[in-house]
C-alpha positions in Angstrom: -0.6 -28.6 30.8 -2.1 -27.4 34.4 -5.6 -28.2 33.2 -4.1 -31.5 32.9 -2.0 -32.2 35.8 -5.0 -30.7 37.7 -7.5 -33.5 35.7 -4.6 -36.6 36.7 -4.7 -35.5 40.6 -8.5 -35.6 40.6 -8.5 -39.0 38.9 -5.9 -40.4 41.3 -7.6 -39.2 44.2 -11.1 -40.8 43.1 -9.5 -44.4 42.1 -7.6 -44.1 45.8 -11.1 -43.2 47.4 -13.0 -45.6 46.0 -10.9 -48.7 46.5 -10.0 -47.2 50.3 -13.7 -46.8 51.1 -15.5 -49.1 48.6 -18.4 -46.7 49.0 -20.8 -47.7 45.5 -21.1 -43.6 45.2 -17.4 -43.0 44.4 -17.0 -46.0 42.0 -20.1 -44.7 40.1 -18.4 -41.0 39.9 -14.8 -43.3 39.2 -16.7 -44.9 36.4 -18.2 -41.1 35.3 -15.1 -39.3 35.1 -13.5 -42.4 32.7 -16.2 -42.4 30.5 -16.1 -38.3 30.3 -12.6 -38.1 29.9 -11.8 -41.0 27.5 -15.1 -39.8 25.4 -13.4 -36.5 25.2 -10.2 -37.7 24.2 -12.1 -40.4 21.5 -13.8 -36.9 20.0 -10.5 -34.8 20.1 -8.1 -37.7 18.5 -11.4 -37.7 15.6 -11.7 -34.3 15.7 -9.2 -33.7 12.5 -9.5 -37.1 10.6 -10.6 -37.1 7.3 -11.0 -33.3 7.0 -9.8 -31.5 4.0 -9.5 -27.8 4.1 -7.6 -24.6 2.2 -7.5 -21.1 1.5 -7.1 -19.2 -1.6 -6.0 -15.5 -1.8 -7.3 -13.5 -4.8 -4.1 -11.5 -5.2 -0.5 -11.1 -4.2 -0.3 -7.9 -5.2 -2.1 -4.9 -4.7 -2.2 -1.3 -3.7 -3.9 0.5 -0.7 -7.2 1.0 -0.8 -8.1 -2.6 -2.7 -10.1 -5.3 -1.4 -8.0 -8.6 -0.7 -10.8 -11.5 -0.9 -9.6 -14.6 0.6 -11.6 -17.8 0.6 -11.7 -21.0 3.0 -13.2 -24.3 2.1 -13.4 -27.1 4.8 -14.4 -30.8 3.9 -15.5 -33.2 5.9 -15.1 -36.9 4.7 -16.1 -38.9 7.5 -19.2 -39.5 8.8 -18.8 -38.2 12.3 -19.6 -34.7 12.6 -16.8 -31.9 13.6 -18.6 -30.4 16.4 -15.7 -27.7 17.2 -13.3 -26.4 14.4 -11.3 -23.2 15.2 -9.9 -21.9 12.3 -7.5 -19.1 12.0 -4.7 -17.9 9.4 -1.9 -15.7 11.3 -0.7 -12.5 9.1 1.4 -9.7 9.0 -1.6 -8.0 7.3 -2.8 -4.7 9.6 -5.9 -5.6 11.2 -4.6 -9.6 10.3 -7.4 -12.4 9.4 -10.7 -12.9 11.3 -10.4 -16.8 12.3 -14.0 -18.5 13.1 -15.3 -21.6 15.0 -17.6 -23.5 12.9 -19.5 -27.1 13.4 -19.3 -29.2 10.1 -21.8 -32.4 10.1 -21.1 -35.6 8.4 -20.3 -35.6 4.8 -20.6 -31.9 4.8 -18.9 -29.0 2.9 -18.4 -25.5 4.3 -17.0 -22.6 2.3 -17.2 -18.8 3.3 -15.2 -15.6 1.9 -13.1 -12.6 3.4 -12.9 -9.0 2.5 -10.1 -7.3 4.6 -8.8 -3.6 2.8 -5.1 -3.3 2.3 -4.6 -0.2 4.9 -1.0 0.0 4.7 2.2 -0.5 1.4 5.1 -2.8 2.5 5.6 -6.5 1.9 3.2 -8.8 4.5 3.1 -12.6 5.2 -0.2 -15.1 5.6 1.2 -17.9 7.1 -0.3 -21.5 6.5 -3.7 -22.2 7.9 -4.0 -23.2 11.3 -7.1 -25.5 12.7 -7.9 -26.3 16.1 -10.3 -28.4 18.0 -10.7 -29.7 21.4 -13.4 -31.2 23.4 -16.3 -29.6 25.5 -14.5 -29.6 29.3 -11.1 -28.5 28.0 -9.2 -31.3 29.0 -7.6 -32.4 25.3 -6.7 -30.4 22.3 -5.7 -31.3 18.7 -4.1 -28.4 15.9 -3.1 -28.9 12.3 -1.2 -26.5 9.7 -2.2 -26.9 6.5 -0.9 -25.5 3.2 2.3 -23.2 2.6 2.5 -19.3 3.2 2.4 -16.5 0.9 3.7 -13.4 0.4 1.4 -9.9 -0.3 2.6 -6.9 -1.4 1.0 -3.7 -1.1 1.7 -1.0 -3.3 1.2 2.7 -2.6 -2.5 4.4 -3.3 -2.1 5.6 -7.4 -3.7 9.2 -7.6 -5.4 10.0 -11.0 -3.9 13.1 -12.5 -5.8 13.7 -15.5 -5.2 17.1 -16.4 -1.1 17.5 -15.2 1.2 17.2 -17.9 4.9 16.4 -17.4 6.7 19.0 -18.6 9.6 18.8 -21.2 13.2 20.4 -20.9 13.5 23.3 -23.2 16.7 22.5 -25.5 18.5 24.3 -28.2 16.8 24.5 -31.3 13.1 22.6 -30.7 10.2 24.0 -31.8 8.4 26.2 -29.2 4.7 25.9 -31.2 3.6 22.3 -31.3 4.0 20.4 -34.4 0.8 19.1 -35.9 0.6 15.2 -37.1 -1.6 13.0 -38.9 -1.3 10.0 -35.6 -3.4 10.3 -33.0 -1.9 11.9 -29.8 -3.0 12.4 -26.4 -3.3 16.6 -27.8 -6.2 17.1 -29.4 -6.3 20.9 -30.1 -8.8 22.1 -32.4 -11.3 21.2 -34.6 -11.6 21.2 -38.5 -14.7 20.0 -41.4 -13.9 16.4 -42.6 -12.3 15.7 -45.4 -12.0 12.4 -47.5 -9.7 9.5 -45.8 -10.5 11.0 -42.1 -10.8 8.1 -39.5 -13.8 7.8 -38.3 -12.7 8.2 -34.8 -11.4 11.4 -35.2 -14.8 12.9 -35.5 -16.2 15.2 -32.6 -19.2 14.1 -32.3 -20.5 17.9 -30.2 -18.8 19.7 -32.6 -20.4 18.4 -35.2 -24.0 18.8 -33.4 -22.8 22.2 -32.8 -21.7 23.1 -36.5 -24.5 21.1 -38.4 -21.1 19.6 -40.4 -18.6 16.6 -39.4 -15.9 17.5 -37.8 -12.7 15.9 -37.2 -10.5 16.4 -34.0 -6.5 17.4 -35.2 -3.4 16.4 -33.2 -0.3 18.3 -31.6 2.8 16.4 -32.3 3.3 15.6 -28.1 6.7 17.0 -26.8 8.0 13.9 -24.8 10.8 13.4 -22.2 12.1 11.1 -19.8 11.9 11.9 -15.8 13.8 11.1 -12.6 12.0 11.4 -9.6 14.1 12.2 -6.7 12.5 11.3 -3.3 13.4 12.4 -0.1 13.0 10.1 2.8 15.5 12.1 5.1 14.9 11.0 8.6 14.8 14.0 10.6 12.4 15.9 8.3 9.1 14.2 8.5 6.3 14.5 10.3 2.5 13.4 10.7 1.4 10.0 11.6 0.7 7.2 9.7 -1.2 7.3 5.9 -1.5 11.3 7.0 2.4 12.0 7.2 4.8 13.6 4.6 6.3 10.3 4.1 3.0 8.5 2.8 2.2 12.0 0.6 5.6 11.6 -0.9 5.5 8.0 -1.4 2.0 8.4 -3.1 3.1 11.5 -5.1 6.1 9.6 -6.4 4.4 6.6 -7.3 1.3 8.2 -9.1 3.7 11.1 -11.0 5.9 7.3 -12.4 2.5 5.9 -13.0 0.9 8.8 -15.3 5.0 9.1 -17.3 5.1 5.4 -17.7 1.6 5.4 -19.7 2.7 8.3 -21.2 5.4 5.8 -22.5 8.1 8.0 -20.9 11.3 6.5 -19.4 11.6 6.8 -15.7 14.1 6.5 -13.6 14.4 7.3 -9.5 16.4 8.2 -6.8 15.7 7.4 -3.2 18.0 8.5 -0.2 16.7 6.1 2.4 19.4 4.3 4.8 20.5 3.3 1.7 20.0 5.7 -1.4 19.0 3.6 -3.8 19.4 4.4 -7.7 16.6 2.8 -10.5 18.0 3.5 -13.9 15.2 5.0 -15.9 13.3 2.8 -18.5 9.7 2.9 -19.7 7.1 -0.6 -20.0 5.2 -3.0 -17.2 8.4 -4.0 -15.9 9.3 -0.7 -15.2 6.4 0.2 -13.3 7.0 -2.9 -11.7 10.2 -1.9 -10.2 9.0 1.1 -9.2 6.2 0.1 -7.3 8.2 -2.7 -5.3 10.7 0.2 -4.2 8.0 2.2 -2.8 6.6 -0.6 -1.3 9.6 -1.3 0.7 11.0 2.1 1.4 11.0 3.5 5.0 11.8 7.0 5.8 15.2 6.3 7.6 17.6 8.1 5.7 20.4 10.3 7.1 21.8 12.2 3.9 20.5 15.4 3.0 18.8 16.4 0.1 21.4 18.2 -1.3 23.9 15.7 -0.8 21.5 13.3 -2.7 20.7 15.8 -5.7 24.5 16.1 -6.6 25.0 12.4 -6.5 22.3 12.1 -9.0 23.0 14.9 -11.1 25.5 12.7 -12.9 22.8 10.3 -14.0 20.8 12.8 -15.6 21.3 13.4 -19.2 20.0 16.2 -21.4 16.4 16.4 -22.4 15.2 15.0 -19.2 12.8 16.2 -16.6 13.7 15.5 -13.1 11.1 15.7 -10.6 12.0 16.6 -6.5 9.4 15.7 -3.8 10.4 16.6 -0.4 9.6 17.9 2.9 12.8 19.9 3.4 12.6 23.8 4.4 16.7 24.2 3.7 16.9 26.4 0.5 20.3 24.6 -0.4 19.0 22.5 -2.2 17.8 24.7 -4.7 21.1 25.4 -6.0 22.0 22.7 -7.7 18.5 22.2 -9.7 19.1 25.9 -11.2 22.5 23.9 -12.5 20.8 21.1 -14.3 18.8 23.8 -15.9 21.3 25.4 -17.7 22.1 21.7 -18.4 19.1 21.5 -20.2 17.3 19.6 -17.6 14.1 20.8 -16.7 12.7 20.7 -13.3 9.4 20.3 -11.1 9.6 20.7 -7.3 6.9 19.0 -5.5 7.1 20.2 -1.8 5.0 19.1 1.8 3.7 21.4 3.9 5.1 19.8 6.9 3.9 22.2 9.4 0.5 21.1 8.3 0.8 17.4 8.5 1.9 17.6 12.0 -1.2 19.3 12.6 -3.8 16.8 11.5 -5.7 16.0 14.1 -5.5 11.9 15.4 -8.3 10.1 17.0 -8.0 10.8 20.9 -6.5 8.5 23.5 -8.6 6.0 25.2 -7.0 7.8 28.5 -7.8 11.5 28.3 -5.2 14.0 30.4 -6.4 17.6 31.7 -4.4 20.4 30.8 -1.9 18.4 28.3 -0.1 20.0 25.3 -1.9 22.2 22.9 -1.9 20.8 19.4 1.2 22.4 17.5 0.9 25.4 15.8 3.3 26.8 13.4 6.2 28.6 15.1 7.5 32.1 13.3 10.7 29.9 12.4 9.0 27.2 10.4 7.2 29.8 8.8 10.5 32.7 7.5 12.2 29.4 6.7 9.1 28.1 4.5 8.7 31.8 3.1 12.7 31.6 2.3 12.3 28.1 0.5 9.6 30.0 -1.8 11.8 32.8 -2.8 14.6 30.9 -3.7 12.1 28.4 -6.1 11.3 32.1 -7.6 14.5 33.3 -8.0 15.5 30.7 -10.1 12.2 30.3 -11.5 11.6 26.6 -11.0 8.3 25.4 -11.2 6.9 24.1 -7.8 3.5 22.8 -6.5 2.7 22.0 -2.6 1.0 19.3 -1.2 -1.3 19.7 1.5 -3.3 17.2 3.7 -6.8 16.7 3.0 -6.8 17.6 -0.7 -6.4 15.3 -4.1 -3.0 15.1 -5.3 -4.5 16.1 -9.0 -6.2 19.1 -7.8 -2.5 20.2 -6.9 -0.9 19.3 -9.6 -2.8 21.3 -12.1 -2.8 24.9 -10.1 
């Protein structure tokens, strides 16, 4: 708007000069500046006729670490060439949508593609394509949105855990040694010689190199049980900064521990104590894992109720045979309590703890703006410390299995320790 009240001044005082002086000089400058600024507005008002264009996103859902690929095609249908097109699509997206300025001749078709990593879960917005143009001095402008907005969702990182192995509650009366079975289970055990009407994919194929006979692979009957994951997204017990915090640990921990039950075709179910606790009755399938991966997607660590407080408000929901799984940050040994209950329930338990002391001491890429003499990095205080060796004894004393996530190492390395 000032470029253009500062363009209509120097008009009107070059039309008042020239018919005040009638000097040839100023008419022919008069004359310049009307051609230039009416041939800028001709181009601007052309800029955006009969110009096609779109974008296509190659998913709308994904989890961090995948490649989003989105892909722009502008058309030209008029003969006049499109000497400036700025083209942008505002996002939510981290790190958002690199726009470009591109000049499309007559008749012409332009396409091009983005790669852009999903850096961060949570649900994002690409709003509708935006394309700008304008004319060489700046004096006129022209936009157009086109299309509709979408919605992404990002999903937490999944973790392979190949070797770990949910473990089943130990109830009255099952069978300690595994029970063997003619199906084919994920427990091969042993080896035996073929005999007639084995499957052909039952042989092992180095065995038999190794024996100088077929042999066939034989099964373990798999023990089988439901889990509840319990995650704690108590606000005043996290630390670390971004994907290196104990929320992100937990929040990838939960979702690839869901992940490996539900393809185990184990029922899952899961307990969150954000600002709101929020309860997902258990169930097994794609629709499952579905729900399970939107709630992680969405959850923030803002939750005020203590672990404890959220353990005995889900102990109700647990039913016998299950496995329920805790990941948390929390020092407090009063939790531990009430998982030592559900065992004699027969509810088996894992404990999945982060070494908090060690996420807030990852280091984070410095400051543009360096201060002398500031604050030492944090080191672990003796506090931290007798209240982490507390934690550990209690887990002991009631003999509860319990693994400890650290930054900087896999998630299945951990799991089968």
């Amino acid at each position: 708007m000032i470029r253009k009240l500062q363009l209509l001044a120097a008009v009107a005082i070059l039309v008042i000069a020239a018919f005040s002086t009638a000097l040839p000089f100023l008419f022919y400058l008069l004359y310049l500046a009307i051609l230039v600024v009416g041939g800028s507005y001709v181009l601007v008002r052309l800029g955006l006729t009969d110009l096609e264009a779109g974008y296509a996103v190659s998913q709308l859902r994904g989890h961090v670490g995948d490649k989003l690929r989105v892909t722009y095609t502008l058309r030209n249908g008029s003969r006049i060439a499109k000497l400036w097109l700025e083209i942008h699509n505002p996002t939510t997206l981290p790190g958002g949508l690199p726009g470009r300025a591109i000049t499309l001749a007559g008749r012409s078709e332009r396409s091009w593609l983005i790669r852009i990593p999903l850096a961060r879960r949570g649900h994002f917005r690409i709003e509708p394509l935006h394309i700008r143009t304008g004319d060489p001095f700046g004096f006129f402008e022209a936009s157009a949105t086109v299309g509709q907005g979408v919605s992404v969702v990002v999903y937490p990182r999944l973790e392979p855990l190949p070797r770990w192995r949910l473990p089943a509650a130990a109830l009255e009366g099952s069978q300690v040694s595994p029970v063997r079975t003619l199906q084919t289970t994920p427990l091969a055990t042993t080896v035996r010689p073929y005999a007639p009407g084995d499957s052909m994919n039952r042989i092992h194929w180095k065995s038999t190199a190794r024996h100088g006979e077929i042999q066939v692979k034989e099964f373990d009957l798999e023990q089988t049980a439901d889990a509840w994951i319990v995650l704690d997204l108590q606000r005043d017990i996290q630390t670390g900064r971004g994907d290196e915090s104990t929320v992100e640990a937990a929040v990838r921990a939960a979702a690839s521990i869901a992940d490996k039950a539900l393809q185990e075709n184990r029922s899952v179910g899961m307990t969150a104590n954000a600002a709101r606790t929020a309860f997902l009755p258990p169930d097994r399938g794609s629709r499952q894992h579905l729900k399970i991966m939107e709630l992680l997607a969405s959850v923030e660590a803002d939750g005020s109720a203590p672990l404890v407080e959220t353990l005995i408000a889900t102990v109700g929901r647990l039913r016998r045979g299950m496995t329920a799984v805790i990941i948390t940050p929390s020092l407090d040994p009063s939790w531990v309590r009430p998982l030592a209950a559900l065992r004699a329930r027969g509810v088996a338990c894992v404990v999945v703890t982060l070494d908090a002391a060690a996420y807030e001491r990852v280091p984070h890429p410095a400051p543009a703006v360096t201060v002398e003499g500031g604050p030492p990095p944090p080191e672990i205080d003796a506090e931290t410390a007798k209240r982490a060796r507390a934690l550990r004894h209690a887990l002991a004393e009631y003999e509860l299995t319990s693994f400890t996530i650290t930054p900087g190492r896999p998630l299945g390395e951990i799991l089968t320790r």
